[in-house]
Structure formats: structure tokens, C-alpha cells
N, C-alpha and C positions, 0 to 999 in steps of 0.2 A: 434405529432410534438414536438422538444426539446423547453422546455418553452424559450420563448424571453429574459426575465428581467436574468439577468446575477445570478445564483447561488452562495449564499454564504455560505460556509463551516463553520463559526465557531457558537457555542452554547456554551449554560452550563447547568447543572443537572436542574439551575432554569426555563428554558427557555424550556426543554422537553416536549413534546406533545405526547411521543409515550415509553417511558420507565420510569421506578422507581430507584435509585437509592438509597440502604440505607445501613448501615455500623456497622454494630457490633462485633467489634474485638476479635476473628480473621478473621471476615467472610465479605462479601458484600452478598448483597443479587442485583442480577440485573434483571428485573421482564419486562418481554413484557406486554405492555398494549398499544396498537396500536389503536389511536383515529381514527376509519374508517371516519369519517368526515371532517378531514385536512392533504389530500392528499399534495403534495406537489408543485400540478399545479393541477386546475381543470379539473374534467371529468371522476373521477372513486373515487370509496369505497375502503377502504383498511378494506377489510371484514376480521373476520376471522383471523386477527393477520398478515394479507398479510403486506409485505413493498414493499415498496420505496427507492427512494436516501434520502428523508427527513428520514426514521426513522433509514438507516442506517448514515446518517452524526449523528446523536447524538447517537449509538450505538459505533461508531469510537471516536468521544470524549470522550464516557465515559470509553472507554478502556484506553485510555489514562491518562485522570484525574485519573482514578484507582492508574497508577503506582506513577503518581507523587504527589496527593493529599493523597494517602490512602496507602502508604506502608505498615501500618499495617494490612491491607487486605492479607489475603493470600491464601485465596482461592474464588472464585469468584463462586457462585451457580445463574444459569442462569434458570429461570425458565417461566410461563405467567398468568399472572393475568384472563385470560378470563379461565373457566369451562370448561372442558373437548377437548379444542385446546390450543396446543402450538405456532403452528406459520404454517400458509397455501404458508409462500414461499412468492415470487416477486408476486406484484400483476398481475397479468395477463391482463389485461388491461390499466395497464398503460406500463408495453412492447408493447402489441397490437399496442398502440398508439402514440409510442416515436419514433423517426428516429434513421436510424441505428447507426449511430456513440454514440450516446447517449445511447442504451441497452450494446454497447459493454462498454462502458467507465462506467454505472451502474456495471456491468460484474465484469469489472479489478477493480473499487474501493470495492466492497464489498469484491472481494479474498484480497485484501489490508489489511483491516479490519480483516477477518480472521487470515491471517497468524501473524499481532499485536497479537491477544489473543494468537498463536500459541507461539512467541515470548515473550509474559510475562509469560508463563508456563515454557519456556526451560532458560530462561533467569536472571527474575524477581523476582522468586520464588512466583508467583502469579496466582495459578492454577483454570482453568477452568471447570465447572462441569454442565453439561446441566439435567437439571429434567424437562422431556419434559413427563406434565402434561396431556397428549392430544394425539390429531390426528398431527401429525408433516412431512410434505409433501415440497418435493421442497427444496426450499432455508430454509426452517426451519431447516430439515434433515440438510441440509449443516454447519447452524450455529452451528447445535451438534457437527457434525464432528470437527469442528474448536477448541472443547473444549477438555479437555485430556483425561474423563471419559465422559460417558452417561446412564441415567438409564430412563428408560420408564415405567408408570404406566399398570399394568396390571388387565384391568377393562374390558378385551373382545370385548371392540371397538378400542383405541389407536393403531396405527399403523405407525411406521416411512417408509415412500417412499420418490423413487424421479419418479416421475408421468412424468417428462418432453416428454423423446420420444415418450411414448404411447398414450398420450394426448395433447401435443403441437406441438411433430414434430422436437424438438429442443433437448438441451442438457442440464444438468444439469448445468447451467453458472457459478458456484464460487466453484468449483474445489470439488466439490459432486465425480464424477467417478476419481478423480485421487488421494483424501482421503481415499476413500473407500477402494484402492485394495495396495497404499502403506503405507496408515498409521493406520489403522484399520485391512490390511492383510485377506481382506475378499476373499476367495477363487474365481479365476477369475467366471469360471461359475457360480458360485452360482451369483454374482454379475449381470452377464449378464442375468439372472434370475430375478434377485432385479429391474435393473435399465429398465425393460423393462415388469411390475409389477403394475400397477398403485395402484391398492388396497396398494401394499406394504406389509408388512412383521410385524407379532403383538409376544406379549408376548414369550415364550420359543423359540418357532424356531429363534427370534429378536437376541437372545441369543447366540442358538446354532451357527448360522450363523456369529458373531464376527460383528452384525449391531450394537449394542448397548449390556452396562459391567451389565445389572441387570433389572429384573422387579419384583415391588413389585406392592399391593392390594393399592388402593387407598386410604382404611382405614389408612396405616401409610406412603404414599410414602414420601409426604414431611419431617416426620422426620428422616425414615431412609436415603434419600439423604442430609440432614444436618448431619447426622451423618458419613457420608463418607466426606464431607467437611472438616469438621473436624478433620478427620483421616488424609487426606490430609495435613492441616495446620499444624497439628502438627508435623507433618516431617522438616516444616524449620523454621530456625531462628528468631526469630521476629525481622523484620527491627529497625534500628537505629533512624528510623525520626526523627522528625516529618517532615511531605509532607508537599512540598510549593504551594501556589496555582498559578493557571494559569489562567494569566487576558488574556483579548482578545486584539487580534492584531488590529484590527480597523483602517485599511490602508485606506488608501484616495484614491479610485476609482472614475475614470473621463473616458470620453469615451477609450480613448486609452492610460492609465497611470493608473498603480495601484503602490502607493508607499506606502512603510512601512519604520520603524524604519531604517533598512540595510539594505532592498532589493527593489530594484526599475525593474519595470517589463514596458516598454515600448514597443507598440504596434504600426505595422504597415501595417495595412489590405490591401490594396492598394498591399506592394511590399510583402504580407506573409510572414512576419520574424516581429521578436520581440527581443528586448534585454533584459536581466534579468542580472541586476549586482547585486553583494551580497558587500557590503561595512564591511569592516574588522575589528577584533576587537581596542580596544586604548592599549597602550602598558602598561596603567597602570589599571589593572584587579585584578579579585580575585584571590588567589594563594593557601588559605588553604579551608579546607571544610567549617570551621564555617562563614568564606568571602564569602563563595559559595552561601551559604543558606541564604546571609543575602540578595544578591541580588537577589533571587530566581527567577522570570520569568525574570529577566530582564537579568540575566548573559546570555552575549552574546552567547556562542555556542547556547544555549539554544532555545535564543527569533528568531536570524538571521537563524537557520534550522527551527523555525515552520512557522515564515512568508515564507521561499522557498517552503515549503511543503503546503501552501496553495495556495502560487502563481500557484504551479505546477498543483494544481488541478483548479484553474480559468483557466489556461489556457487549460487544458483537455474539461473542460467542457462549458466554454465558449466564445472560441476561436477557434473553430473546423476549422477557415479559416487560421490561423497563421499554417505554414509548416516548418519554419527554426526557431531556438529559437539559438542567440548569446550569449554565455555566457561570464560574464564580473566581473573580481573583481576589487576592488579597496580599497587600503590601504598601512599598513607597514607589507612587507612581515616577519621582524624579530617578528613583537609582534602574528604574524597569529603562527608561529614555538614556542614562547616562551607560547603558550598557550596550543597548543599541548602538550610538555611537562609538564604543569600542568596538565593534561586530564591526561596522562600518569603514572604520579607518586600518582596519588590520584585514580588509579581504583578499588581498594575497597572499594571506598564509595559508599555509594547506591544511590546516587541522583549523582554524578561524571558518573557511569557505566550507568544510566538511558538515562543522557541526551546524553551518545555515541552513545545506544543503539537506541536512538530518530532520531539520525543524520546520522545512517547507515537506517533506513526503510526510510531515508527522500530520503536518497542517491539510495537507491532501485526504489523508485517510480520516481525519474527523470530515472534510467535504461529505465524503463517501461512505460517510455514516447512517446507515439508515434510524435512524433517529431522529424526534423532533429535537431541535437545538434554541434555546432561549440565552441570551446574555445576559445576566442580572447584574445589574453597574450600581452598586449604594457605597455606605462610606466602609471606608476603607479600601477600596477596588482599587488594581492600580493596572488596570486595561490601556495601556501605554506600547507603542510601538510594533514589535514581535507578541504580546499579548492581546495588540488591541485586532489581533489577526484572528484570535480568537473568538472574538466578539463579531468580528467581520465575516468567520464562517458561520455564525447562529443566523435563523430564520428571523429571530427578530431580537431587536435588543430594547428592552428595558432599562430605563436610567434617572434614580431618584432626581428630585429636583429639590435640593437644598437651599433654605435663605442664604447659608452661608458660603454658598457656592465652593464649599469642602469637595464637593463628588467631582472628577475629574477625568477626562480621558484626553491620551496625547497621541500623534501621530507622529512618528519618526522614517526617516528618509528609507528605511525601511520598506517600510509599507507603500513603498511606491516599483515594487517587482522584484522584491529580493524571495520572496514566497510566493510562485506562479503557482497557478490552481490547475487543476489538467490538463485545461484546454488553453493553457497559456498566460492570460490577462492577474492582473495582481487583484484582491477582493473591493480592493477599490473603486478599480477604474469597472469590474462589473458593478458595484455596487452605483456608480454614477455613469452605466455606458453612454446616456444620450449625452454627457458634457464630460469629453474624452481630456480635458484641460485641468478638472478640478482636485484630483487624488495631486499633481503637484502644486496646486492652490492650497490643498487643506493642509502639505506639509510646509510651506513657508513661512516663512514667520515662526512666531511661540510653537507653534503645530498644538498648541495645547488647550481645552474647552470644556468649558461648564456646562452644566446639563443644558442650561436654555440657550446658548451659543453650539454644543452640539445639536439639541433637536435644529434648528436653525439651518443648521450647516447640512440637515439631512443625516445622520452620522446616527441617528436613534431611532427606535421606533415609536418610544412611547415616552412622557418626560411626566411621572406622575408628583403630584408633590404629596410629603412626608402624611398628610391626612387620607388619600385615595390608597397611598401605594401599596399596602399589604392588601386591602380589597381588590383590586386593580388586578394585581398580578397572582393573585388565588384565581379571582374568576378567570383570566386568561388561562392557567395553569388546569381548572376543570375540567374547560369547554375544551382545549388541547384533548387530554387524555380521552376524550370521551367523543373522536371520531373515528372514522375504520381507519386501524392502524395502515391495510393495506391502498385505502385511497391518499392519505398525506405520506406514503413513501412514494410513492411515484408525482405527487403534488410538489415533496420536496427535490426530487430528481430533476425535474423538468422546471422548477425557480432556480436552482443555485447555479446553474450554469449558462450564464447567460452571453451570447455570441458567440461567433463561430468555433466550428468545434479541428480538434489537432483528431491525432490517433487512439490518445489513453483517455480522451474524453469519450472517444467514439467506443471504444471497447469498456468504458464501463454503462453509460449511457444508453449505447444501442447494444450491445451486445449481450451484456446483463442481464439488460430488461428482457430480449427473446429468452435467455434460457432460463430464467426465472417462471416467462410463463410456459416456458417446455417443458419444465422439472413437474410443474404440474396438471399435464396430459396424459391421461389416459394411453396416448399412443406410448407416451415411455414411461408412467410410470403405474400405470393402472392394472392390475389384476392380469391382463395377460400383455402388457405393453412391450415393448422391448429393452428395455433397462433391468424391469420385473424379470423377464424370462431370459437372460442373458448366460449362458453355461448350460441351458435347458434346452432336451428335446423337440419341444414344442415350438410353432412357430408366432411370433406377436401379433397380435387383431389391430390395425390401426382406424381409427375412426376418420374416415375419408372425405368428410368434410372440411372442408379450408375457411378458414375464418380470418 
């Protein structure tokens, strides 16, 4: 069952139970040591270097604190503190034992996670390097995958698999088969070979196969994989830092109210819908780098995208009965634009580029929200720029139409690809794919538009005025909650991403969707499936019809 007591996201290095985290410049060293004894809800061992949501929410942190505490870090050597195993993957028992919406949402936050590491290699200049000391199976393989090199010891037992189909019946859940054959370029058959393998694949053929870049004798593995780290680091520049640290958000949760600093998330289980307002910066802000740094966590873009990004995951995780999520800003739309432009004119700073780079995965992960998303634009809203991204990722947006043309939304240079969506494109240019010309039309000029110059411009869904609007947007708000939640998730999966698709669009989009509908098969998860009977003598019944 999903644990009762409502899941909290944030940690820090000191607070770890399940990773090491140490720092010697130019290097980090980040070290699995998975305490099997504090599970994350009771009722299973996390044997064997197996995880959980617990060890990846502080694996997720620490990728993070990486960038912004440790710039000087520039190459990240991922390795496991236990003897001759790396990491045996998701524990298998506590899948067994979790409700489905909870393995899927385990699922999507670990790919999360992933493609972060993926994102500080292409991005950060802070590169990932797995030295998987061991037997590395499942979701361990996968954390490799998520690194930019990998090198395996070659001592005659180590062997990277992904065991899933052959032994559970499912699939490899955090984008294992969609790494494999487009970022690794492991030959399809050979692949279909690999992933249908459970022993897995050891020393040179590991090699010749393009599973993993190196195996060495255990006698020097570790220092030869520090020695490619190194090789690594010294390709880029030593950041400017120094990193600011990141204090905890420490929002004030009550049964149906989580507020933070600028984001207040109001719940309403009864009618399934929630509102989430994001409260806007003050017009008077920091403007140069050294202003930047002085306010370090606390600079608004900064603080107001990691509380959304944590809201977004309380609500993922627990809130599974919330269906419609209202989005709401509130502020001064000119200081939301005049901040942008700071953002803008300072992207070469390395803590400037970081905290965009923080505010486009923030923006990513509300995409991949399974949630309906509504923008509600009335007065006071100040959906401008980096906010109006917000509004860009809801299904639809609403937006008063005032005599006094008070209601306002702007578009800042911004929003013309500083926040790519997964599959690459800014929400723009999907929002207008057939006129590939108009996302830097709608930014020239004012960038800025009244409700009847935004519907106009396309920019709105709906432009009710002041006598319809509370009617208007009830009955939309209704008829929303009152269709199968599971046909407008897949309705909303397949509108928001519109044109051709990259890899992290492929692995949440295709990939997702199969093990979402594996998770709930009989063959793996039914009474005698093989997920169910996974440690048991007994062998699993699959239902051998293909559908």
C-alpha cells in the first residue's frame, strides 16, 4: 500500500541514510551505501544496495546541491560502498507492495532524477561517471546509464543486467531500454538479447556490446576510474564560485494547505481540484551577480521554483485524489519582465544559468504532471515571462476580460527557448507548431497583452468577461473533474507534446505508458503474476494473450 503519512521531499547530505557524499576538487566522490534497515515505510530490506523513493529523494538532492553547492566539482564518480555489488535496482518488494499509482509515480520520479544528472553533464559542465564495483542489475544498470561514461570491474562475476522481463514480467521502469539503444546505441538485437538476459552481460563482451566504456581487474579499478574523472574534469573550466548553500523550504503543512515563502498550494478533496498560486517577485531585486550571490537561496527565482517543484511532487505523491490543479499567480507583472531581463543579460554567470536551468526541470516536471492543469489569469495575475511558462504548461488557460484592460500577460525573451520542454521545443513554438515564426513575433515589441489582444494572438483559451467568468469557469471546472481521470491522463500525455520527440520525451511518453499498463497485468501483478510471486517458490501464470 502507498504509505498514509504524507511524504516529504526535502533532505540534506547531513541527514542521509543511504549515500556518502565528499568533495575533493576537482572531483566529488558519490558513494551508495543503502542502509537495508530504513526502508522508507516499513515491511521490506533494502538488501543489496536495492532502493526506494527514500534513497532516491536524497540521491535527487544531492544532484542538485552538487550544482549549486559544489561548482567546483566537475566530475561526479558514482560508485558503492558495499563489496563486490553496485546497486541490485528498486527493491522488489517494496514494488510488490506499493499501489499502482505509487510504482508509476516511483517510475517518473527516479527518470526525473536521471535525466538531472543527464542535464549537469550537457549543461553544468559537471560530469557523471559510474564505477560500478559489483554485480549492478535493474535500476542500478539504469543509474549507470544516466551517467556519461561507465566502467565495470572485471573480476569474473560483475555483470550489468536489466533482469526485469525475464524475472518480474515488467519492464525496465526509469528508461533502462530507451538509454540503451538511443544513448548508448547498443545494437537493437543485441539489446533484445541484453534485456531479456537476466544473468546479464560481464567483462569484454560488456564492452564489445557498447553496455559499458571499460573493464578493469579490481586490483586497480578504483584508481583507474579516478583517473578518467579526472581526464574528464580537466576538459572544463573551473567554475567561478563559490556555491551557495540551499536551506530547506520548511512550508507549513495542514490537512489541506501547504504554504511556502511564494507558493501556496490549496487543496480540495471533496470537489478534486487544488489551487497552486506562485506569488511574484518585489520590483526591487538583485540585479548584478555579486547581489545574486549575496542573496543566495533566498533570490526569488531561485527559492519560488524549488518550493513549486516540491509542491509538485506532494501533490504527485500525496494527493493521488486531487485531478484538476488551478494555476494562479499573483503580483506586479512589470517586476515578473524586469527580472527576466536580469536572468537574461547575466547568462553567463554560473549560478544565473543554474538557477534557469533549475526552473526549466521545475517546468518539465509540472509537463509530466499527471494532472489536469488550468491557468486562471484575473486581476492581479502577473503571468509574465518565466511565469507565463506556467500558464504555457496548463491545458488550457483562462483569462478575464476586463473594461479596464487591468488583466495582463507579457512575454519576455525568455520564453522563446530558455525552458525547453523534453522533447526539446520551448511552449511556445508547440503552442503555435504550424507558424514556427510567431513565439518570436509575440516577443517583439511590448511582448505585453490584454485579455482581447491575448485571445487574439491565440495566447488564451477562453477570454470570459467579468459577468460569464465565475460561471464560465465553475462549469468548465465540473465537467473537468467529472471525466475518467484515467482517459484525460493519457488525453493530456498525448496533447502536451506536440512534434517530434528527443529521448526523455521517448522514455516518459512511450515508456511510461507500457509500464503503467504492465504495473497493471495480471501477468506481473495479479495473484500469481511475477512481481506477486517474486522470492516465492511457486512459478507465475502469465496470461498469453497479446494484446
Amino acid at each position: 500500500m502507498t504509505p498514509q503519512r504524507g511524504i516529504d521531499f526535502e533532505t540534506n547530505p547531513d541527514q542521509y541514510k543511504h549515500w556518502r557524499l565528499k568533495i575533493e576538487e576537482p572531483l566529488a566522490y558519490l558513494t551508495m551505501a543503502v542502509a537495508e534497515d530504513s526502508p522508507l515505510r516499513p515491511g521490506y530490506k533494502l538488501k543489496l544496495n536495492s532502493y526506494d523513493l527514500g534513497v532516491d529523494i536524497e540521491l535527487a538532492d544531492a544532484v542538485t546541491r552538487l550544482r549549486f553547492e559544489h561548482p567546483e566539482a566537475l566530475a561526479v564518480l558514482v560508485s558503492s560502498a558495499q563489496d563486490r555489488v553496485f546497486c541490485a535496482g528498486a527493491n522488489i518488494h517494496m514494488l510488490a507492495s506499493s499501489a499502482h499509482g505509487f510504482k508509476v509515480n516511483f517510475c517518473k520520479f527516479t527518470n526525473e532524477t536521471r535525466l538531472a544528472m543527464e542535464d549537469a553533464c550537457a549543461n553544468s559542465g559537471q560530469h557523471y561517471i559510474a564505477a560500478l564495483n559489483g554485480t549492478t542489475a535493474g535500476g542500478g544498470y539504469e543509474l549507470a546509464l544516466a551517467c556519461e561514461e561507465i566502467y565495470l570491474v572485471d573480476d569474473g562475476h560483475a555483470a550489468v543486467s536489466l533482469p526485469e522481463t525475464p524475472m518480474l514480467g515488467v519492464l525496465p521502469g526509469t528508461g533502462g531500454l530507451t538509454r540503451l539503444v538511443d544513448k548508448r546505441k547498443v545494437r537493437r538485437d543485441l539489446a533484445d538479447v541484453f534485456a531479456t538476459r537476466a544473468e546479464g552481460v560481464k567483462g569484454k563482451r560488456a564492452v564489445e556490446w557498447r553496455l559499458v566504456d571499460g573493464v578493469f581487474p579490481r586490483s586497480r579499478f578504483m584508481d583507474v576510474a579516478k583517473q578518467r574523472a579526472l581526464a574528464i574534469a580537466a576538459r572544463e573550466h573551473p567554475a567561478k564560485g563559490p556555491g551557495i548553500v540551499l536551506d530547506a523550504l520548511s512550508p507549513e503543512v495542514t490537512p489541506n494547505r501547504v504554504r511556502y515563502r511564494h507558493v501556496t498550494l490549496e487543496l480540495n478533496p471533496a470537489a478534486r481540484t487544488a489551487e497552486l498560486t506562485i506569488s511574484g517577485p518585489q520590483a526591487d531585486r538583485p540585479k548584478t551577480p555579486e547581489a545574486i550571490r549575496a542573496a543566495g537561496a533566498d533570490f526569488w527565482p531561485l527559492r519560488a521554483f524549488r518550493e513549486l517543484d516540491d509542491a509538485l511532487l506532494r501533490l504527485r505523491f500525496n494527493h493521488d485524489e486531487i485531478g484538476l490543479v488551478l494555476l494562479k499567480t499573483r503580483g506586479d507583472l512589470e517586476a515578473v519582465r524586469a527580472l527576466d531581463k536580469t536572468l537574461a543579460s547575466l547568462s553567463d554567470d554560473w549560478l544565473v544559468s543554474e538557477i534557469v536551468l533549475l526552473m526549466a526541470r521545475t517546468l518539465r516536471r509540472l509537463d509530466l504532471t499527471s494532472k489536469s492543469l488550468f491557468a486562471v489569469v484575473d486581476r492581479g495575475s502577473c503571468f509574465a515571462g518565466s511565469l507565463l511558462e506556467v500558464a504555457l504548461a496548463a491545458d488550457r488557460i483562462y483569462m478575464l476580460d476586463d473594461e479596464e484592460g487591468e488583466v495582463r500577460i507579457a512575454a519576455t525573451e525568455l520564453n522563446q527557448g530558455e525552458f525547453p520542454m523534453s522533447h526539446g521545443p520551448s511552449r511556445l513554438a508547440v503552442r503555435f507548431y504550424e507558424e514556427p515564426d510567431r513565439p518570436g513575433e509575440l516577443v517583439a515589441g511590448s511582448g505585453t497583452f490584454n485579455t482581447r489582444q491575448a485571445f487574439e494572438a491565440g495566447l488564451v483559451t477562453s477570454a470570459p468577461d467579468p459577468i460569464d467568468w465565475d460561471d464560465e469557469l465553475r462549469v468548465a471546472i465540473e465537467e473537468r473533474a467529472s471525466l475518467s481521470p484515467d482517459a484525460l491522463t493519457a488525453l493530456e500525455a498525448n496533447l502536451r507534446f506536440v512534434g517530434p520527440e528527443m529521448a526523455g520525451s521517448k522514455i516518459f511518453g512511450r515508456l511510461s505508458a507500457w509500464q503503467n499498463w504492465v504495473f497493471s497485468r495480471p501477468s506481473a501483478v495479479g495473484e500469481h503474476g511475477a512481481l506477486s510471486l517474486y522470492g516465492k517458490p511457486e512459478r507465475p501464470q502469465f496470461d498469453w494473450r497479446r494484446t
